[in-house]
Chimera marker file (.cmm) of the C-alpha trace (Angstrom):
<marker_set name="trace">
<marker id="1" x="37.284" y="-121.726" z="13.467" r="1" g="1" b="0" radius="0.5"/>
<marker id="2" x="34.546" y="-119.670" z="14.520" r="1" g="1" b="0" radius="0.5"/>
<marker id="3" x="33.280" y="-117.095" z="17.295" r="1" g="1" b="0" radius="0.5"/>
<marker id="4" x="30.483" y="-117.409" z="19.985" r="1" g="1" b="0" radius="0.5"/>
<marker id="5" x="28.999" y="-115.240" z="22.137" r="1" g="1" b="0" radius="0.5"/>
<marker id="6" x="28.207" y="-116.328" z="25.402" r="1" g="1" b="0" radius="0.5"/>
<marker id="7" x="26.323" y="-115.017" z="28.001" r="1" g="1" b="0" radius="0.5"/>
<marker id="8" x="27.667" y="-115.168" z="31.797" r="1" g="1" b="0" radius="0.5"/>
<marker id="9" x="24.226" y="-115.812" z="33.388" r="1" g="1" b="0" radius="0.5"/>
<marker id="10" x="25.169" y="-112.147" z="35.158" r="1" g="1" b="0" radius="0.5"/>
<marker id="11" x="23.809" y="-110.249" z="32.281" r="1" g="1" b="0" radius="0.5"/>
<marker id="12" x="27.212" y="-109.823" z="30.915" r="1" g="1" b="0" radius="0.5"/>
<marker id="13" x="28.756" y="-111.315" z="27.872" r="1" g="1" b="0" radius="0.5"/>
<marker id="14" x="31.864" y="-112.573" z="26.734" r="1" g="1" b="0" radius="0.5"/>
<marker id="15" x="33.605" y="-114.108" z="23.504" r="1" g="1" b="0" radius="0.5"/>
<marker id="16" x="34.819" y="-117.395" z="22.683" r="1" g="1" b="0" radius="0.5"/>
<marker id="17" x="37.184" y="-118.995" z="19.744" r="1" g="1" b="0" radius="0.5"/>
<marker id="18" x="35.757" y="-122.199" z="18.875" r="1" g="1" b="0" radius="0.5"/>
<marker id="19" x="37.350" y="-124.644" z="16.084" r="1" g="1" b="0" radius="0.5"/>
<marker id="20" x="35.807" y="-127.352" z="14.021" r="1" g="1" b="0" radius="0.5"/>
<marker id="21" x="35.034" y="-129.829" z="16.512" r="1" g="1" b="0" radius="0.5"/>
<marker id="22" x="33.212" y="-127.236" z="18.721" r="1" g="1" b="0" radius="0.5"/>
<marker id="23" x="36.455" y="-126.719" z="21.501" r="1" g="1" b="0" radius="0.5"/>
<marker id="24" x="37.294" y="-123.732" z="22.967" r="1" g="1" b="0" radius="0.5"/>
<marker id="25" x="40.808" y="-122.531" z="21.633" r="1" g="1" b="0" radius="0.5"/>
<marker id="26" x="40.469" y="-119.184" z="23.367" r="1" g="1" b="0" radius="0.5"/>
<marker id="27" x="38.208" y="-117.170" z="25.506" r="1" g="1" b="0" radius="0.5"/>
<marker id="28" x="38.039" y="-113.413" z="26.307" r="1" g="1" b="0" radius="0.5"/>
<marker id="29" x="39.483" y="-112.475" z="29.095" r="1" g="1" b="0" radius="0.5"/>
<marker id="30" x="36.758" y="-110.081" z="30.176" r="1" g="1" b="0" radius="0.5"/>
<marker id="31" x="33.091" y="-109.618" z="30.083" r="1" g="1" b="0" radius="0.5"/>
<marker id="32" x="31.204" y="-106.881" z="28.419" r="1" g="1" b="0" radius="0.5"/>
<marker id="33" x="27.515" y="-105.555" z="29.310" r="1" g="1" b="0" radius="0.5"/>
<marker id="34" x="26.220" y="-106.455" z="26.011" r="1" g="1" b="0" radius="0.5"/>
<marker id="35" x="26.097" y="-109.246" z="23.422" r="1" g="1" b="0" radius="0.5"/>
<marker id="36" x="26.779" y="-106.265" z="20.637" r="1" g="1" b="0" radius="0.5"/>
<marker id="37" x="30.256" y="-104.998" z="22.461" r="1" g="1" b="0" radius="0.5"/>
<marker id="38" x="31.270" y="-108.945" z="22.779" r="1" g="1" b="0" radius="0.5"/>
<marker id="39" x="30.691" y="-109.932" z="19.199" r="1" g="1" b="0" radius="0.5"/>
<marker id="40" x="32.297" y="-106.254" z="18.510" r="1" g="1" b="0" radius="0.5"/>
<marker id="41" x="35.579" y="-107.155" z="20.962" r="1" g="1" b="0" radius="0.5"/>
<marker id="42" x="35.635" y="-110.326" z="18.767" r="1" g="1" b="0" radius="0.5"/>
<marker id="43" x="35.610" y="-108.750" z="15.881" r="1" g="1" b="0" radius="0.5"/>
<marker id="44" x="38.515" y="-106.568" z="16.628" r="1" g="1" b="0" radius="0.5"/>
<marker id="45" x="40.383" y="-109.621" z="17.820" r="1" g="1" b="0" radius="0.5"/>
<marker id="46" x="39.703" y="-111.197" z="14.694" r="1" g="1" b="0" radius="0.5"/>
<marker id="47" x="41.457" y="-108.169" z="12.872" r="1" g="1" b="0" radius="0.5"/>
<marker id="48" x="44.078" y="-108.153" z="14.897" r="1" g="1" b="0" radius="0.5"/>
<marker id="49" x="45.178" y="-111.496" z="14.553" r="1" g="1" b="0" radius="0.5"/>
<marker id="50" x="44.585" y="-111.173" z="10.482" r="1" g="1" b="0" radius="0.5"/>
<marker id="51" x="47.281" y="-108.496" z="10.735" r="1" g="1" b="0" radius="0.5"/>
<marker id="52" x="49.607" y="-109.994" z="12.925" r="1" g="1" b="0" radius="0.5"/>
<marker id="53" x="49.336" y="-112.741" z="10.534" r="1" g="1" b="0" radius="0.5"/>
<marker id="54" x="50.643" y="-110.516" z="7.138" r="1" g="1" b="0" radius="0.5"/>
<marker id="55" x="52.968" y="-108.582" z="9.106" r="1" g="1" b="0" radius="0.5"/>
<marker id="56" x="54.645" y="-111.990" z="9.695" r="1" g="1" b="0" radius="0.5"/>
<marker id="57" x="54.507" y="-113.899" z="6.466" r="1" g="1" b="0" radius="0.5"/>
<marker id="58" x="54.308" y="-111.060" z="4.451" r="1" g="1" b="0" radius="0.5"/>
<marker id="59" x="56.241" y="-107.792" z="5.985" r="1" g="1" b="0" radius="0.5"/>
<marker id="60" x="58.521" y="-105.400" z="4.248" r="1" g="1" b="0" radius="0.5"/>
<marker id="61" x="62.084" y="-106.879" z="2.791" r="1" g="1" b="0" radius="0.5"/>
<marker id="62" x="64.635" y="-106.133" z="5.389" r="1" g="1" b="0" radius="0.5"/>
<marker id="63" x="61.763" y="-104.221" z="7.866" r="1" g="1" b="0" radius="0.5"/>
<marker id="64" x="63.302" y="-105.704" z="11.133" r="1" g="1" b="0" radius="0.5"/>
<marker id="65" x="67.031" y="-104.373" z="10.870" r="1" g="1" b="0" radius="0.5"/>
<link id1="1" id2="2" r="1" g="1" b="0" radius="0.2"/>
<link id1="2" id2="3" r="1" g="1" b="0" radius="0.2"/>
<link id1="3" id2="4" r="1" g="1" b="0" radius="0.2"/>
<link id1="4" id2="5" r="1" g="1" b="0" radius="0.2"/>
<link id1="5" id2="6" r="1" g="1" b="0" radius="0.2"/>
<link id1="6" id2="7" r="1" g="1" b="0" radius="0.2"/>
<link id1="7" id2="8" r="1" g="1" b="0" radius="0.2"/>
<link id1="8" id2="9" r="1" g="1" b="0" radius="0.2"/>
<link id1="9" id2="10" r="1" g="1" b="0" radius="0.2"/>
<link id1="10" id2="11" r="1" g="1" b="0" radius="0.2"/>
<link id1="11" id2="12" r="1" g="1" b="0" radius="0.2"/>
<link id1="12" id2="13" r="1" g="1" b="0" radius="0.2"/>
<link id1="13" id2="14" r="1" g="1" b="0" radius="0.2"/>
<link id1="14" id2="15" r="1" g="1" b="0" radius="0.2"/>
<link id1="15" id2="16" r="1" g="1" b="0" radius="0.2"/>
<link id1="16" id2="17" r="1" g="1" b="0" radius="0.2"/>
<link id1="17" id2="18" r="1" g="1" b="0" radius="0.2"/>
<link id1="18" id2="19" r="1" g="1" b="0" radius="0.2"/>
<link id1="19" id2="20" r="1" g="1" b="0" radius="0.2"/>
<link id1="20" id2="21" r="1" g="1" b="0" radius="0.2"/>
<link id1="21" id2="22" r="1" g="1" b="0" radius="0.2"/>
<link id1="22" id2="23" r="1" g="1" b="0" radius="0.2"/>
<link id1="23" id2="24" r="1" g="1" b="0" radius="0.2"/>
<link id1="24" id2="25" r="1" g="1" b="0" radius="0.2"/>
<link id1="25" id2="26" r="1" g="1" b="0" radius="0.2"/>
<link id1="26" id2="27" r="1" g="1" b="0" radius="0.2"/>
<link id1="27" id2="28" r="1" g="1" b="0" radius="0.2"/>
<link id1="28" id2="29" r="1" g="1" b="0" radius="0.2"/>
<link id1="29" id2="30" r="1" g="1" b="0" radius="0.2"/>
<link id1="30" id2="31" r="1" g="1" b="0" radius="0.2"/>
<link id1="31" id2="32" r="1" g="1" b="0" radius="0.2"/>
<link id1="32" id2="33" r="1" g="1" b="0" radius="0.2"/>
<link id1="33" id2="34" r="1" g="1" b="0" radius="0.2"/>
<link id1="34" id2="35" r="1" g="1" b="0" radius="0.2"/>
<link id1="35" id2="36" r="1" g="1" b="0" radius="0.2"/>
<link id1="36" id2="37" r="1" g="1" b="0" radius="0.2"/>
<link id1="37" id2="38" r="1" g="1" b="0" radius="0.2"/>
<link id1="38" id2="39" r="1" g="1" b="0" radius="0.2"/>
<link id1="39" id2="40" r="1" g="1" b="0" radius="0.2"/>
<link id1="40" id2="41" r="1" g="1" b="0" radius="0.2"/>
<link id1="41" id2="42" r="1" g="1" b="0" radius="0.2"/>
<link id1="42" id2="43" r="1" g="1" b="0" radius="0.2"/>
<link id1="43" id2="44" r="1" g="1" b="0" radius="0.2"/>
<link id1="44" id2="45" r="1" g="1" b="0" radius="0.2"/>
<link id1="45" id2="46" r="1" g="1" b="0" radius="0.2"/>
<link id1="46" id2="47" r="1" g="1" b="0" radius="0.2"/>
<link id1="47" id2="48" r="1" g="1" b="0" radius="0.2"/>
<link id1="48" id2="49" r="1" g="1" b="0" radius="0.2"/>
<link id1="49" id2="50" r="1" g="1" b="0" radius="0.2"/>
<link id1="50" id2="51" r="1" g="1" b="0" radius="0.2"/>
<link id1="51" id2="52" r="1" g="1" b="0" radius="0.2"/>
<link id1="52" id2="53" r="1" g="1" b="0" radius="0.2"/>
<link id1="53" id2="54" r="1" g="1" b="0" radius="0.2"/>
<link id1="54" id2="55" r="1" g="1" b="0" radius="0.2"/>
<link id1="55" id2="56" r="1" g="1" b="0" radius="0.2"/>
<link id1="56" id2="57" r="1" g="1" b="0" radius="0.2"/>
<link id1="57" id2="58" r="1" g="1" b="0" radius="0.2"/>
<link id1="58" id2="59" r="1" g="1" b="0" radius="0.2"/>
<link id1="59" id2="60" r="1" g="1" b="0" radius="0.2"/>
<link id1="60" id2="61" r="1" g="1" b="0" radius="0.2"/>
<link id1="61" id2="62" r="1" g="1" b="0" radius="0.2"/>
<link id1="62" id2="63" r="1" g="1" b="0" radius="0.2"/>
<link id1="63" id2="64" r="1" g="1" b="0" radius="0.2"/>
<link id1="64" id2="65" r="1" g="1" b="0" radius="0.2"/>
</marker_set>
């Protein structure tokens, strides 16, 4: 899976999660006014996801009672 940025047309920009065969999986939800916030918005999305990830596979013994 991989990003891409993609412009509106509007001079705005938004993000899109692409897989291996090129289809969208997910798609921001808003634009942004540049390409550099959009790949930045990504970017957090990506790390926010990564964490999700280890907090469920890989949280602290007993951390949910």
């Amino acid at each position: 899976m991989h990003f891409e940025i993609r412009s509106t047309g509007r001079h705005l920009w938004t993000w899109a999660l692409l897989d291996a065969a090129q289809i969208t999986v997910l798609e921001s939800d808003r634009t942004f006014p540049s390409e550099t916030q959009a790949s930045a918005a990504a970017l957090a999305f990506a790390k926010l996801v990564t964490r999700a990830g280890r907090t469920l596979t890989g949280g602290p013994a007993g951390g949910l009672f």
